[in-house]
Each structure stands twice: as C-alpha cells, then as structure tokens.
Backbone as JSON Lines, residues from 0, in Angstrom:
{"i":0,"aa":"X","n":[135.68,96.89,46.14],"ca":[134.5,96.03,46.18],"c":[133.73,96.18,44.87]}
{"i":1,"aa":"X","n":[133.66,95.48,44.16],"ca":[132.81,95.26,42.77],"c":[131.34,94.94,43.31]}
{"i":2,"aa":"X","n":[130.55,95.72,42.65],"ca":[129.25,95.41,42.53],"c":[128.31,94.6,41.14]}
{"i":3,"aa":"X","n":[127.84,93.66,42.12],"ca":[127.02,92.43,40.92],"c":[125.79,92.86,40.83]}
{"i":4,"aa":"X","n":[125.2,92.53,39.47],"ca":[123.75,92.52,39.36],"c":[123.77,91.47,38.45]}
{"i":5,"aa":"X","n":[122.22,90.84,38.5],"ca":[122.24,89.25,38.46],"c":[120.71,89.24,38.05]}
{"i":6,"aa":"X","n":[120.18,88.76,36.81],"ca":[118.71,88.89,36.01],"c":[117.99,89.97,36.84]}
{"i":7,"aa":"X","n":[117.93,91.04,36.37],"ca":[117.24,92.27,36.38],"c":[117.55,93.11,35.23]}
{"i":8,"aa":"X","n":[116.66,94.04,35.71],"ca":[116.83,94.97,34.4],"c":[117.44,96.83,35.16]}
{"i":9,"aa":"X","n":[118.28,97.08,34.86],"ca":[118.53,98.55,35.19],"c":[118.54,100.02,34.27]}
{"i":10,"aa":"X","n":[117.53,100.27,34.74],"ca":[117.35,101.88,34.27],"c":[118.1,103.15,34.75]}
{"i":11,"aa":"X","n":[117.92,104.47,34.23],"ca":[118.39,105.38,34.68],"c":[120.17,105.53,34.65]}
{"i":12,"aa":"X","n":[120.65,106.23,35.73],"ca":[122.25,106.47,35.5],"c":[122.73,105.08,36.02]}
{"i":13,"aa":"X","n":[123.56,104.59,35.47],"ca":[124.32,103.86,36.0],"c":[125.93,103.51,35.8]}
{"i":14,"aa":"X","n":[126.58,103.53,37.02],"ca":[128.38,103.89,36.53],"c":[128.8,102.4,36.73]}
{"i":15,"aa":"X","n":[129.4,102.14,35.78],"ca":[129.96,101.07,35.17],"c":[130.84,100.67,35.43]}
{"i":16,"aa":"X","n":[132.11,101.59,36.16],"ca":[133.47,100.9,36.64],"c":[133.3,99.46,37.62]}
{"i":17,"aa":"X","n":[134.03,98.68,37.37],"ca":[134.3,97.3,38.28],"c":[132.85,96.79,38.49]}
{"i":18,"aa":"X","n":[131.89,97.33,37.87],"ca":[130.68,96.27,38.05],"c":[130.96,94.86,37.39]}
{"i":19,"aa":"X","n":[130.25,94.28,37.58],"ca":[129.78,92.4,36.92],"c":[128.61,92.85,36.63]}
{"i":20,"aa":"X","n":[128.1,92.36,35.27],"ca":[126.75,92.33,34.65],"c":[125.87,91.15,34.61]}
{"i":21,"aa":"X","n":[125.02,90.11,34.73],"ca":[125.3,88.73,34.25],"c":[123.91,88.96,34.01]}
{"i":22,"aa":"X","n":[123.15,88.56,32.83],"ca":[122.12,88.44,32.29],"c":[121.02,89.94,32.76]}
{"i":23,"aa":"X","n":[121.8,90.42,32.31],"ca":[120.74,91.73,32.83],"c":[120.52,93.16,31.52]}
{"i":24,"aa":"X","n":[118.73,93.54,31.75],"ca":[118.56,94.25,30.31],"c":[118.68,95.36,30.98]}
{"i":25,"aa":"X","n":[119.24,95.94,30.22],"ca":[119.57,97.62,30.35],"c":[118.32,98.53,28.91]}
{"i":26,"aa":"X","n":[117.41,99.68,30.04],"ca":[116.47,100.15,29.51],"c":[116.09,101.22,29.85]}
{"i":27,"aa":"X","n":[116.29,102.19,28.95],"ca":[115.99,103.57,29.27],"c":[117.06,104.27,30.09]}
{"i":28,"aa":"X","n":[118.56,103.26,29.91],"ca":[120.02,103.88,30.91],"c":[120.87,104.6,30.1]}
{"i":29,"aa":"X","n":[121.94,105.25,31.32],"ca":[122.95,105.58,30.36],"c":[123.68,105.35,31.24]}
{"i":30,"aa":"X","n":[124.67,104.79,30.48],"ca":[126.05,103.6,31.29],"c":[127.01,104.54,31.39]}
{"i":31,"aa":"X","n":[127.62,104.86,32.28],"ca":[128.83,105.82,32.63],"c":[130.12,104.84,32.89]}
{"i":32,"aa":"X","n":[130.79,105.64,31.81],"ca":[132.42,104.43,32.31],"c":[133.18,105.9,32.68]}
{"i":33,"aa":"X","n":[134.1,105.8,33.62],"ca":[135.18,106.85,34.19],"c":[136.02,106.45,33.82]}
{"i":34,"aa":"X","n":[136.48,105.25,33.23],"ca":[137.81,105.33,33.48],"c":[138.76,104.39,34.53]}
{"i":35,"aa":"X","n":[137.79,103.49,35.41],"ca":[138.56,102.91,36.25],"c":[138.41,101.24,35.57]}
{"i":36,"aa":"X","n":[138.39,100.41,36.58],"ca":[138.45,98.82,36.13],"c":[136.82,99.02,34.99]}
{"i":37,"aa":"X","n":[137.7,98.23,33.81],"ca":[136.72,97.85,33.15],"c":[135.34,96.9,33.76]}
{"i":38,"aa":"X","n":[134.46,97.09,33.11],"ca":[132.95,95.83,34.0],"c":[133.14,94.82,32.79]}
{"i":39,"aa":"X","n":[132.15,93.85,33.39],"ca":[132.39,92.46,32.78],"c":[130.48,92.19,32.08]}
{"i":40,"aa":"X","n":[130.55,91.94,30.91],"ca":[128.64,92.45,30.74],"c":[128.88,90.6,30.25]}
{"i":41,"aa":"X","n":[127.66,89.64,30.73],"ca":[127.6,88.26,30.15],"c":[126.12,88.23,30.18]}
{"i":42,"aa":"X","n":[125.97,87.7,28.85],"ca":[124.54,87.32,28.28],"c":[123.51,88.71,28.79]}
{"i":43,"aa":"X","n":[123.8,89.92,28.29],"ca":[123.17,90.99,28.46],"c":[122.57,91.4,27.34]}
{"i":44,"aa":"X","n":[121.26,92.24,27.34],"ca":[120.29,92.68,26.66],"c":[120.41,94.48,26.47]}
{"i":45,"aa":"X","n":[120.55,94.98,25.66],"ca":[120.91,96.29,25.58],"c":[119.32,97.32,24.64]}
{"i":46,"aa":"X","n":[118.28,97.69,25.13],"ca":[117.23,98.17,24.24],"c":[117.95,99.42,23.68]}
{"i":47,"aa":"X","n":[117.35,100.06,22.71],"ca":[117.92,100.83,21.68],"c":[117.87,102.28,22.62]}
{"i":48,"aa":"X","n":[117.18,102.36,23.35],"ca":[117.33,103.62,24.27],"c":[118.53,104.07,24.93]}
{"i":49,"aa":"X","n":[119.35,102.5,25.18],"ca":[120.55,102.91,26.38],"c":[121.6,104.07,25.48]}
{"i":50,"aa":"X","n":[122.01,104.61,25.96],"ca":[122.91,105.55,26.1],"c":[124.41,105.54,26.83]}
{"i":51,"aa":"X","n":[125.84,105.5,26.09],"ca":[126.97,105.56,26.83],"c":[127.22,107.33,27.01]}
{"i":52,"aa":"X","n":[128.22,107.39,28.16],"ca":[128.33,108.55,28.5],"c":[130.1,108.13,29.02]}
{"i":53,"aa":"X","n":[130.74,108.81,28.79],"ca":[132.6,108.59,29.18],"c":[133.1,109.92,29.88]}
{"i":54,"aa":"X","n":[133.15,109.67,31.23],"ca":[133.65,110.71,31.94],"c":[134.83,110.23,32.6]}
{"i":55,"aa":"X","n":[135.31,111.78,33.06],"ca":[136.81,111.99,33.74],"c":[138.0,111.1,32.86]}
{"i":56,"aa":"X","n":[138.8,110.56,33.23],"ca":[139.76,110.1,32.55],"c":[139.13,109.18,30.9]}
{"i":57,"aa":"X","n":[137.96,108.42,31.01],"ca":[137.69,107.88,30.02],"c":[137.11,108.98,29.0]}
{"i":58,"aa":"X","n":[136.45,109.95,29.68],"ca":[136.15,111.06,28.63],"c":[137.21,111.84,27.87]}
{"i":59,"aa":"X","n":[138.24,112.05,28.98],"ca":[139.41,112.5,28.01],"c":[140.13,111.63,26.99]}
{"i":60,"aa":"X","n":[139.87,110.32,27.26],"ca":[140.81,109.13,26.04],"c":[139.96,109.58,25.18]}
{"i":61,"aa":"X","n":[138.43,109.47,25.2],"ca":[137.47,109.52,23.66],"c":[137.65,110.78,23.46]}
{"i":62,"aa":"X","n":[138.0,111.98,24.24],"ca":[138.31,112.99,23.47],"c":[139.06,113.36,22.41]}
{"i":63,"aa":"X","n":[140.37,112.74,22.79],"ca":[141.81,112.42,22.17],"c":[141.37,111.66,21.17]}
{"i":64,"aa":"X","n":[140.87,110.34,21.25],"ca":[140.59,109.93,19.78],"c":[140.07,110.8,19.07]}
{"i":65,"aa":"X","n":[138.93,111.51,19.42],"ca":[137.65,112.46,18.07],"c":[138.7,112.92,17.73]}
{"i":66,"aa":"X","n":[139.95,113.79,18.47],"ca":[140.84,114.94,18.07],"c":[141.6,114.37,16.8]}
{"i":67,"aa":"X","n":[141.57,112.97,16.46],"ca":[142.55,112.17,15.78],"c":[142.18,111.8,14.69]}
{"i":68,"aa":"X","n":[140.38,111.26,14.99],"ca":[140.15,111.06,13.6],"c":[139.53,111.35,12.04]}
{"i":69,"aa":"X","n":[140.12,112.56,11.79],"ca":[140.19,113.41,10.83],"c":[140.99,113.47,10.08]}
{"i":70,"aa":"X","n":[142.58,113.07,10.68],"ca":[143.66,113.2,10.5],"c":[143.85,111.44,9.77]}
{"i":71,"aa":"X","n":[144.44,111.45,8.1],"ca":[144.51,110.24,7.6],"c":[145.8,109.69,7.73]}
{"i":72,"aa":"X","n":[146.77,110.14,8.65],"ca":[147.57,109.61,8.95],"c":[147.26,108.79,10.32]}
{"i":73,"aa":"X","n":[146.85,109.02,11.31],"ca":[146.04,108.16,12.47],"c":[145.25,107.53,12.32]}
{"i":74,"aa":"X","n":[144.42,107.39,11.15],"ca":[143.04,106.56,10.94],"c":[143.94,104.88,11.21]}
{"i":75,"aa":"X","n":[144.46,104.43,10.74],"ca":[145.72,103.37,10.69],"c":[145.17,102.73,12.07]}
{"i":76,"aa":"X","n":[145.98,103.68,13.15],"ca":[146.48,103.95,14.17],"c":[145.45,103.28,15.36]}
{"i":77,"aa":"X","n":[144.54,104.47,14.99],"ca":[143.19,104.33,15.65],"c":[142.61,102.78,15.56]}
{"i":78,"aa":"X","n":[142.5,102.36,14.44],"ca":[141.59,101.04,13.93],"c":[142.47,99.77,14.88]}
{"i":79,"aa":"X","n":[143.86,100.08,14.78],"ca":[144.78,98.93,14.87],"c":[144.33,99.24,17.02]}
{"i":80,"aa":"X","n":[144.37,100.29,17.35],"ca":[144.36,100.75,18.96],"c":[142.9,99.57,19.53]}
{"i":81,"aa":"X","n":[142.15,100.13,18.82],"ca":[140.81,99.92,19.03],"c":[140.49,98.2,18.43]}
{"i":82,"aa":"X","n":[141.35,98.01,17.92],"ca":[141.14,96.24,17.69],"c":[140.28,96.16,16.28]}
{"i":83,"aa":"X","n":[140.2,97.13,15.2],"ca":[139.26,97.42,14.49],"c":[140.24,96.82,13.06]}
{"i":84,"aa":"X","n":[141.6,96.91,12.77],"ca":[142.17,96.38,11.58],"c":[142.48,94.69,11.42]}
C-alpha cells in the first residue's frame, strides 16, 4: 500500500519508500530512503533545512559508493552508475 500526500507541507522524520509526493513542501524534515520502492516527488518544494538520511540496504549502496570515490579508477564508473557522464 503506497502512501499519498497531496498540497501540504511535512516536517520532521519522514520514510520515503513507495510514497507519492504531489505538490508538497518539505520543512525542517529528514527524508529517509531504506532501500525499498523508490517515491515519486511532482511539483515539490524542498526548504534548505531538509535533510536526506539512507538507511539499511540504501545506506549500505551510499556506503559502497563513499568507499569508491577516492579511487580514480571508479570515478568513470560512479558518474556513468549515477547518470552523471
């Protein structure tokens, strides 16, 4: 079951898997992704306060990247993974 939110604004923790976003400001949050179904964010407002946070399985992928990019043979790698080349 995916959970919607729909013009509001959400503060505080909030976990991010399989949500729908649709016009909504995020203020004073910190967005938790785990790792499961990506969320869908449309026509959203982000104030400079919010905060990401990547736990359990998604914390270990961003781990694995930091571990990587130091190394100038992965920099490549990384950019091309991440949609960045």
């Amino acid at each position: 079951m995916s959970r919607k939110y729909n013009n509001t604004t959400l503060q505080g923790d909030i976990v991010l898997d399989g949500a729908t976003f649709d016009k909504v400001t995020f203020k004073g949050a910190t967005l938790i992704f785990k790792g499961g179904q990506p969320p869908t964010f449309t026509e959203c407002a982000f104030h400079s306060d919010v905060r990401f946070s990547f736990d359990g399985h998604a914390g270990n992928t961003v781990a694995f990247i930091r571990s990587m990019r130091n190394n100038t043979r992965w920099i490549a790698m990384i950019k091309q993974m991440l949609g960045m080349s």
